[in-house]
N, C-alpha and C positions, 0 to 999 in steps of 0.2 A: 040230305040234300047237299049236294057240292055248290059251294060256293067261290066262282072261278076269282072272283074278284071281289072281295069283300067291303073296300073300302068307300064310301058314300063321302061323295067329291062336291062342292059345289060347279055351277058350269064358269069351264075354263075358257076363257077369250083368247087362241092361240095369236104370235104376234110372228108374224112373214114379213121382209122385206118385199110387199106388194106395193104397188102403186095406192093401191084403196085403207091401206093403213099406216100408208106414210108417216101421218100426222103424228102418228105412235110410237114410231119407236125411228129416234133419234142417234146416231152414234156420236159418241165422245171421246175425247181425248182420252189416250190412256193413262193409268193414272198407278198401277201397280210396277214396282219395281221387279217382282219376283213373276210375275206373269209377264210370257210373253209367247202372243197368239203365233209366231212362225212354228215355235217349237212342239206347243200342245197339238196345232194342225198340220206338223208336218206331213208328206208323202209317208206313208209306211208301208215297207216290205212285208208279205208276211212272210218269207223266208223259207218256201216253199214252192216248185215251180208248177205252173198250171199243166197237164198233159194228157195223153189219153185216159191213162188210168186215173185222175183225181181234178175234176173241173172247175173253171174258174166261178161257176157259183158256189160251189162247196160237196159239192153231193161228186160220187163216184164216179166216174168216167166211164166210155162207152168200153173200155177194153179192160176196167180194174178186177185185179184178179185176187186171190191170197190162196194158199196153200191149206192144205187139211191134215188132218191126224186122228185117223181113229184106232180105238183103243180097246185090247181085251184083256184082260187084269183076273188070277185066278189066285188069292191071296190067302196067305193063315196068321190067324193069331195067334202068339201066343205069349200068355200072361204070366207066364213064370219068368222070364228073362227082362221086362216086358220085351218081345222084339214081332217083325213082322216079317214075311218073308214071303215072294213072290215071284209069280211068273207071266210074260205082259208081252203080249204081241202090240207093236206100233205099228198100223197099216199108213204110209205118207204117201203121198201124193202131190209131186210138184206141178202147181199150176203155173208157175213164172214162165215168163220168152227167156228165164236165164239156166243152160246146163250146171248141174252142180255135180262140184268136184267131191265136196265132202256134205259129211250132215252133223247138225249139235243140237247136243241134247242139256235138258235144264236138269243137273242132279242139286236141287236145293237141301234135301237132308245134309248136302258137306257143308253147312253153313256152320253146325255144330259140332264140325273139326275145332280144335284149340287153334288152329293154325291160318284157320278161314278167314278171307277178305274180310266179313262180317263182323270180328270179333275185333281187330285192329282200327276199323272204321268206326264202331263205338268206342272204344280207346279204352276197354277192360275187358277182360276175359270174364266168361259166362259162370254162374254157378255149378254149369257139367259141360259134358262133354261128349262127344260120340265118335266112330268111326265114319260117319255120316253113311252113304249109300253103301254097299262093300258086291261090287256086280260078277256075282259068280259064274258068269257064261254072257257071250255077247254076240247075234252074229248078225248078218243081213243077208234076206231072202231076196233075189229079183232072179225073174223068167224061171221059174223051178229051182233053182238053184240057190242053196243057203252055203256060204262062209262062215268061218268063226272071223271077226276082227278084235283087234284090240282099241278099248278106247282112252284117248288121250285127253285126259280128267285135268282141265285147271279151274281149280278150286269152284266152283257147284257149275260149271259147265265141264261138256266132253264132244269132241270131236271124233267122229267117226269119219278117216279115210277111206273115201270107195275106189272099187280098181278101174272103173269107168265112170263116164259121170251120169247122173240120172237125169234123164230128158226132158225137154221141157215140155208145159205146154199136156203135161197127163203124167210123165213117167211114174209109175210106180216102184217103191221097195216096202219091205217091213222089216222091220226092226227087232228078232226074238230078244228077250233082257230075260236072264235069272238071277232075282237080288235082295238081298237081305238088308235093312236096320234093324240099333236098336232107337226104340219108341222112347223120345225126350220125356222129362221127368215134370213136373209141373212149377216148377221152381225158375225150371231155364227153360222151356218148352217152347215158349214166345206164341206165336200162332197155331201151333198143333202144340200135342202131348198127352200125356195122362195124370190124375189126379183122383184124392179119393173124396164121393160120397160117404156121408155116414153108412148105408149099405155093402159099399162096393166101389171099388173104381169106373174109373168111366174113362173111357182112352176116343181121344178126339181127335182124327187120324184125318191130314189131310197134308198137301206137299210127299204123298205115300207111293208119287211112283214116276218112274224117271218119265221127262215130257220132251217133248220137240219144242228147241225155239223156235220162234217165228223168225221167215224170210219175206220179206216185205220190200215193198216199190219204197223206201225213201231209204232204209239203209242196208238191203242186201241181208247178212244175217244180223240179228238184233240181239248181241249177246251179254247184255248188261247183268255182271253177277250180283247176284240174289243179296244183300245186304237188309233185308229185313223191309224192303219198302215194296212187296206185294208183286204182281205181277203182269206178264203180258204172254198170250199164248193161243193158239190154234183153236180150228171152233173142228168140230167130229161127231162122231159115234161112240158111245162108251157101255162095255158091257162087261159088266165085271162083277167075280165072287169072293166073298170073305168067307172064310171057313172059322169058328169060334167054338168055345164051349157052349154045350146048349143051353142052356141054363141064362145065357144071355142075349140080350136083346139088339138087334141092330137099325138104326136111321143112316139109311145111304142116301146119296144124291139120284134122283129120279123113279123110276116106280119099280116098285119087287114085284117079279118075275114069278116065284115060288109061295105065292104066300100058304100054298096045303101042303107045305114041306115042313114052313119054319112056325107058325100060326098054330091056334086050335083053331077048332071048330065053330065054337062060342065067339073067338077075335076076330075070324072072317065076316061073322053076320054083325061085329058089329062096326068095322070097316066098311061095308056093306051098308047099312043104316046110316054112318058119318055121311056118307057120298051125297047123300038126299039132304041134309040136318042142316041148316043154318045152326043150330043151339049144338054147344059140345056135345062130344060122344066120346067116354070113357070106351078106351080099348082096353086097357091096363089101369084099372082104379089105382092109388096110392096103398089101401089097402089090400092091393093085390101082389103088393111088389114081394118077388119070392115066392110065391106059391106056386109050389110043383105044378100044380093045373094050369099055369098060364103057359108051359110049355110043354110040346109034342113030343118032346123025348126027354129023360130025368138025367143020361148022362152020356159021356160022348163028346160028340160038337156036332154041327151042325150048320151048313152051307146054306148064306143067305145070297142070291144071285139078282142084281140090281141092272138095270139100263137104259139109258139116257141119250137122245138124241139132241143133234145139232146145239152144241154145249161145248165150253173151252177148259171145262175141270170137272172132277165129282169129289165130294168129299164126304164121311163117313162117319159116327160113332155109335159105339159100342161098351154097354153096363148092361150089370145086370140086378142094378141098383133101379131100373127108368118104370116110372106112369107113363102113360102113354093115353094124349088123346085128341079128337081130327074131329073136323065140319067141315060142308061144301065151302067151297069159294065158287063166288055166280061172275064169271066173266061176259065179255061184249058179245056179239050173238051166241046168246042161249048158251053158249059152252061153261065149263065147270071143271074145276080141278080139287084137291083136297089141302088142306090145312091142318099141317099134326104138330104136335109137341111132346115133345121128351123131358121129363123129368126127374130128381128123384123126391124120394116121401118129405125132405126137409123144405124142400122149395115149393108143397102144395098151397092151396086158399087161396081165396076170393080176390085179396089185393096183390095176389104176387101169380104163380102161375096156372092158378085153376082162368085166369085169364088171357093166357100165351095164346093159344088156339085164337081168340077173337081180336086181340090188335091184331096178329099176322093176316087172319083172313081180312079183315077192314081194311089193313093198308093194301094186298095185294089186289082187293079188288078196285079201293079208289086208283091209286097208280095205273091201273090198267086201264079205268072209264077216260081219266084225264090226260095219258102220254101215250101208251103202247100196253096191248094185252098181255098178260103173263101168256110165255109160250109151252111150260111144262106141266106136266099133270100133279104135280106134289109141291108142298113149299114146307119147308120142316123147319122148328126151332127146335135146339136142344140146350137144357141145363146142362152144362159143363163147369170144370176146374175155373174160379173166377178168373186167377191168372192167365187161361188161356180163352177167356170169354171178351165177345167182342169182333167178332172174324168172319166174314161171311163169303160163302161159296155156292156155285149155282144150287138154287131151290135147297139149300141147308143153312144154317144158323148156327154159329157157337157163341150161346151167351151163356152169363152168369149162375150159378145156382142160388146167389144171396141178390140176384135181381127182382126186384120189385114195382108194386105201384108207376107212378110216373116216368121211372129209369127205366123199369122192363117197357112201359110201352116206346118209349123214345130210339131205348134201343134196337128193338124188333122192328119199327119202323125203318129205323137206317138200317139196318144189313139185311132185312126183304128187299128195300129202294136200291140196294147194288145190286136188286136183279137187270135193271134197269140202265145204270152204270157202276161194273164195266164188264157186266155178264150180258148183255144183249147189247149195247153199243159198248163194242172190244176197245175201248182205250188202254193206252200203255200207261199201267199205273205205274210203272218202275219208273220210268221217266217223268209224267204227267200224274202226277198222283194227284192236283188240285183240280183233276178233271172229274177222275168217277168219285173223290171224297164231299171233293164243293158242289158238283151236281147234283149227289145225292142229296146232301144234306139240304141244299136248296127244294128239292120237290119232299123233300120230310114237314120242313114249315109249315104248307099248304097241307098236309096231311093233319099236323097237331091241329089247323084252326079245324081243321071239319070233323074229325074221329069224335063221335057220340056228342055233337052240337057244341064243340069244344071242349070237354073234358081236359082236356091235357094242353088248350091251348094258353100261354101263346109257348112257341116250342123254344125252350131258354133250359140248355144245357150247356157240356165239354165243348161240344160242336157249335155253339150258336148262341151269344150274348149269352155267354158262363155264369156271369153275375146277376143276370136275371134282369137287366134293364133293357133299354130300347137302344137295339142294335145299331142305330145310327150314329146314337153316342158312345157304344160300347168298341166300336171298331177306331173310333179317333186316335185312339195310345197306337195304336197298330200300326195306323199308316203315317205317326207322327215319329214314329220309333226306326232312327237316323241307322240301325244296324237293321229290322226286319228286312227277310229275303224278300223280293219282287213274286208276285204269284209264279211267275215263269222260269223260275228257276229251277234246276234240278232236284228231284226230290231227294234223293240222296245230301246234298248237301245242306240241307234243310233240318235244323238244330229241333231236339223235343221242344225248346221252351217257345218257337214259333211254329212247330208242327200242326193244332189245331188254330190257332190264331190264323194263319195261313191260307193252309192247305184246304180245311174244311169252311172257318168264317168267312174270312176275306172275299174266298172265292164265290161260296152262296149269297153272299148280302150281295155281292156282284153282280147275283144274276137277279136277283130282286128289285136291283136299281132298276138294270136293265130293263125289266117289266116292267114296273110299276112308277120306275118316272122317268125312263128315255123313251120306250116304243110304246107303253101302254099295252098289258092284257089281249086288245085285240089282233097286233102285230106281233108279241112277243108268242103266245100261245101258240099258234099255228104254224110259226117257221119253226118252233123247237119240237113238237111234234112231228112234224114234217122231217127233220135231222134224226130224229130216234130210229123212225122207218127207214128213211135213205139207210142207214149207218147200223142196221140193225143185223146184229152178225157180222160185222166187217171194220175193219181197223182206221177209222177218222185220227187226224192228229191235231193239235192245236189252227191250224190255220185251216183245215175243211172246216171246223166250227164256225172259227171267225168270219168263211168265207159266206159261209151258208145264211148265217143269222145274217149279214148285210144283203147279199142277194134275196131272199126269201122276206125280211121285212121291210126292205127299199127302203135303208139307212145305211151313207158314207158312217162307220165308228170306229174309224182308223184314230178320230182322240181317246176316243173311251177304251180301248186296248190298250193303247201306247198310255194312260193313265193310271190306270188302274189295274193291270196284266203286266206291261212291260216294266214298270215304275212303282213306286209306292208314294208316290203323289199326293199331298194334301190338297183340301179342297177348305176356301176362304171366299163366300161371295159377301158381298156388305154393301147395305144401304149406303153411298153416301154422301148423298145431297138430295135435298127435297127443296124444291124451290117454286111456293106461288104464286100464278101468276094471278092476270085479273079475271074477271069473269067471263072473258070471251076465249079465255086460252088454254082453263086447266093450270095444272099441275104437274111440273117438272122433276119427275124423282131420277136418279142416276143410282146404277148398281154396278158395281164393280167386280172384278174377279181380283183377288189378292194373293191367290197361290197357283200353282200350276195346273192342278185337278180345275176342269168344267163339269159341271151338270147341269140340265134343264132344270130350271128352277121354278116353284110358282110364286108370282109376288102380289101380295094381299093386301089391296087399298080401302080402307076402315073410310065412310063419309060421314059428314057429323050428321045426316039427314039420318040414318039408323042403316042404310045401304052399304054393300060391299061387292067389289068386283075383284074378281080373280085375274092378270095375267100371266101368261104362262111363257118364260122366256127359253127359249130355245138355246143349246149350247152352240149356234150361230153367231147369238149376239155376243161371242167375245172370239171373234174369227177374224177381226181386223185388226180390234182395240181389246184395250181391260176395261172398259165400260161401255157400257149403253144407257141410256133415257129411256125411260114412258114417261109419256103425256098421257094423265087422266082428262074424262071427260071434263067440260067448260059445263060451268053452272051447278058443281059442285066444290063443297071447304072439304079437303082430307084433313081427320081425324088423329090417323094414324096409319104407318106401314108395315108391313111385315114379311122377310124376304123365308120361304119353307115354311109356313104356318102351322101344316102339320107335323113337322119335326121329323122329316123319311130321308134328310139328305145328312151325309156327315162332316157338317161344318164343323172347322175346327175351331170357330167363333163366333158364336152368336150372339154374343153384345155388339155384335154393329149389325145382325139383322133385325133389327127394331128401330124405328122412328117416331115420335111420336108430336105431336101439336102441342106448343108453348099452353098451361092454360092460360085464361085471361079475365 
């Protein structure tokens, strides 16, 4: 049972400057130094202009276009060097009103040059090293006619000059690449490489083939080199082969093509059985790893041929170390996709990954009931090199081989949830990375409270209240912390020691306030739903977000941006003054704002009669002043106040939200 909203509220008495609640809520002198309402309310830019292509509610314009890239990849491995070497038709297609002079491409294998932008931006060179991409032929096809060109490589970008320019608005070219690396070590590998199982290695191949950057309506081409901070890239067609020793096993991105080529007989029927099974289904027991019968040819190689539609990457591994085993996932009408996992023999049981299979299929189907359906027929984890675990790419998973229990589900969780963001809503994680990290990790939460009636809840990891307390106090050091970057910063510039702090916490408890004490569940749900479909397949930037969620929940939150996104803003609300009147008047309490951060607050009036009333003060009431009044009802003594009762806001001090009655 999904539980969209878990928490049981008392009922809340909201407080509007109306005429009919006048009596209630009173404004007062301001009273904070450090708060001052021009600033928190100011007008705010979002810094993007409204136009055809990207509308002033947030959602895409009647005319918004993006370019495409599809992709034929016909690869070999080989494990003696380790290196890889390939041959990859790019079919592009410019959608723009803009002619292009030239085209660029993403070569991120140069990141592992000694010489790479990459390795001086960390400020130490890497434990190896590579030649990075090394592109033995290059040429470009348009109208029948192929050239060779030369491409002009700075550092994990290349520009390709055309001798005309490609038209707009459809033209076509393809791009033939013939190109070699070698395959990073596991040591310095970062996001791909290879490493050994006790078996066998197992080589986790992704960033494996040169890509188009993205040309886009806000910056023309978007050619921000690759420094380790992930990606932004074209959505396509991808169909492509790895050629291997047979003897091993392959997990690509999307669904294989051949499986009475690379299969037995015995693995198809029980692929076949998975497809039906809620309960796993061994394809490859643990003790099967190695056994000449689990593959159709004893020696040689053997061509696994994979393809994946409307998708902005594939990514790939290959051991011959892997268990291997899949159940249905039951999506929104009646549809169904499968759920595998890869392992090897040292990572099997009960608490560790004889359970991969069931967190991925649980998260991929709750994520799908509550945001957006998964749109691909396969969704795969693999046990991989720990060093290079952790990574996730459409419908594949590179995690741990020493993951476990609560880690492997937390994990599996989030890099299935980047199916979500920023594989179906394309953010530019190279720039915005607190988009698809903190979004994800935000709809993982909701995941931990529901996966097997809590099991795993409440979700308190790297990503999300570390320490394991209550994330409203866990975030205080963060945004009290005079050097933390502003969510909005560049990801690049963005220090490890504030990288999860940031990028993943900040930004997710962000979206949690949001829900759960600015719009409420019923306003926050439906506009972000509604944003995932607008924006699904297509390039949103930080301000269609912003624009979208105020349009779509019919809320000005130009403070709660400019708070909490552009700033790193404390927030200080405090009881302070409570003053009795007689019995025809109530009670005069004052609550102040004493930092710059506002939120909606709820304020908890204890009566001594055993009664209690909720108000709920809106981030209105400090839009003039730093304080406001409620007046409780007449014909009741307060007992006692209390400003957050249940403790979901992250004040940075909350000995002044309590008040309490002299005894007597």
């Amino acid at each position: 049972m999904q539980r969209i909203n878990r928490l049981s509220r008392p009922v809340i008495v909201p407080l509007y400057p109306f005429p009919v609640l006048a009596a209630f809520l009173v404004a007062a002198p301001a009273l904070a130094a450090d708060y001052q309402p021009r600033e928190t309310f100011a007008p705010r830019d979002m810094g993007q202009a409204v136009n055809v292509y990207r509308s002033g509610n947030g959602a895409p314009g009647p005319e918004y276009w993006q370019n495409r890239a599809d992709y034929r990849i016909q690869a070999t491995l080989d494990t003696k060097t380790p290196s890889l070497s390939a041959e990859e038709v790019i079919s592009y297609t410019n959608n723009s009103p803009d002619a292009l002079n030239e085209l660029w491409l993403q070569l991120d294998q140069n990141m592992y040059r000694p010489d790479s932008r990459g390795v001086y931006a960390a400020g130490k060179a890497d434990k190896g090293s590579s030649d990075g991409y090394v592109l033995d032929e290059v040429s470009v096809e348009r109208d029948g006619k192929t050239t060779p060109v030369t491409v002009q490589v700075s550092d994990t970008r290349g520009r390709i000059q055309l001798d005309k320019p490609l038209a707009p608005k459809g033209g076509k070219a393809r791009i033939h690449i013939r190109y070699h690396f070698t395959i990073p070590g596991e040591e310095w590998g970062g996001r791909m490489g290879w490493g050994n199982a006790k078996a066998g290695p197992i080589y986790s191949l992704a960033q494996w083939y040169p890509r188009m950057q993205v040309y886009d309506d806000i910056r023309g081409w978007d050619t921000l080199p690759f420094l380790a901070q992930e990606f932004y890239l074209e959505y396509g067609d991808f169909d492509y082969e790895i050629t291997v020793p047979s003897g091993m096993i392959v997990a690509g991105s999307g669904e294989l093509k051949n499986p009475d080529q690379v299969l037995t007989r015995e693995q198809r029927a029980r692929l076949d059985k998975a497809r039906t099974s809620d309960a796993t289904v061994a394809i490859i027991g643990p003790d099967e790893i190695g056994d000449a019968a689990t593959r159709p040819a004893t020696d040689g190689t053997l061509t696994w041929h994979f393809a994946m539609q409307h998708t902005r990457d594939v990514a790939l591994s290959i051991s011959a170390a892997f268990a291997w085993d899949a159940a249905r996932i039951n999506l929104p009408d009646r549809k169904s996709a499968l759920a595998m996992s890869f392992y090897p023999a040292e990572s099997q049981g009960r608490d560790r990954w004889g359970r991969s299979t069931e967190y991925l299929k649980d998260s991929v189907e709750r994520f799908s009931a509550r945001w957006y359906p998964y749109p691909w027929p396969v969704a795969v984890n693999v046990a991989g090199p720990d060093n290079i675990a952790g990574m996730e790419y459409p419908g594949l998973l590179f995690d741990g081989i020493s993951d476990e229990g609560k880690t492997l589900f937390w994990i599996t969780a989030h890099e299935i949830g980047h199916t979500w963001f920023p594989m179906i809503v394309g953010f530019d994680e190279r720039r915005d990375a607190w988009m698809d990290e903190g979004f994800n990790t935000f709809i993982d939460v909701y995941q931990s409270d529901d996966f097997n009636h809590g099991e795993y809840f409440p979700k308190r990891d790297s990503e999300y209240a570390p320490k394991g307390g209550n994330p409203a106090d866990e975030i205080i050091p963060v945004i009290a912390d005079p050097n933390a970057p502003a969510i909005l910063s560049r990801a690049d510039t963005i220090i490890e020691k504030y990288r999860h702090p940031i990028t993943y916490f900040k930004s997710a408890f962000g979206l949690v306030l949001l829900r759960e004490q600015i719009l409420g569940p019923d306003r926050f749900d439906p506009a972000f739903r509604d944003f995932i479909a607008a924006w699904a397949f297509k390039h949103p930037k930080p301000a269609d977000f912003f624009r979208f969620m105020e349009s779509a929940a019919g809320e000005d939150l130009s403070w709660w941006w400019r708070g909490w996104y552009d700033h790193n803003w404390s927030l200080d609300l405090a009881i302070d003054k409570v003053e009795p009147g007689d019995a025809t008047k109530g009670t005069v309490i004052t609550v102040a704002a004493k930092d710059k951060l506002v939120v909606p607050a709820t304020l908890r009036v204890d009566f001594t009669d055993g009664s209690h009333r909720d108000y709920r003060l809106p981030a209105e009431s400090f839009i003039r002043q730093a304080a406001t009044t409620v007046t409780t009802e007449a014909g009741k003594t307060v007992a006692d106040v209390v400003l957050d009762p249940d403790h979901k806001l992250p004040d940075e001090d909350r000995g002044n939200n309590v008040w309490k009655a002299a005894a007597k």
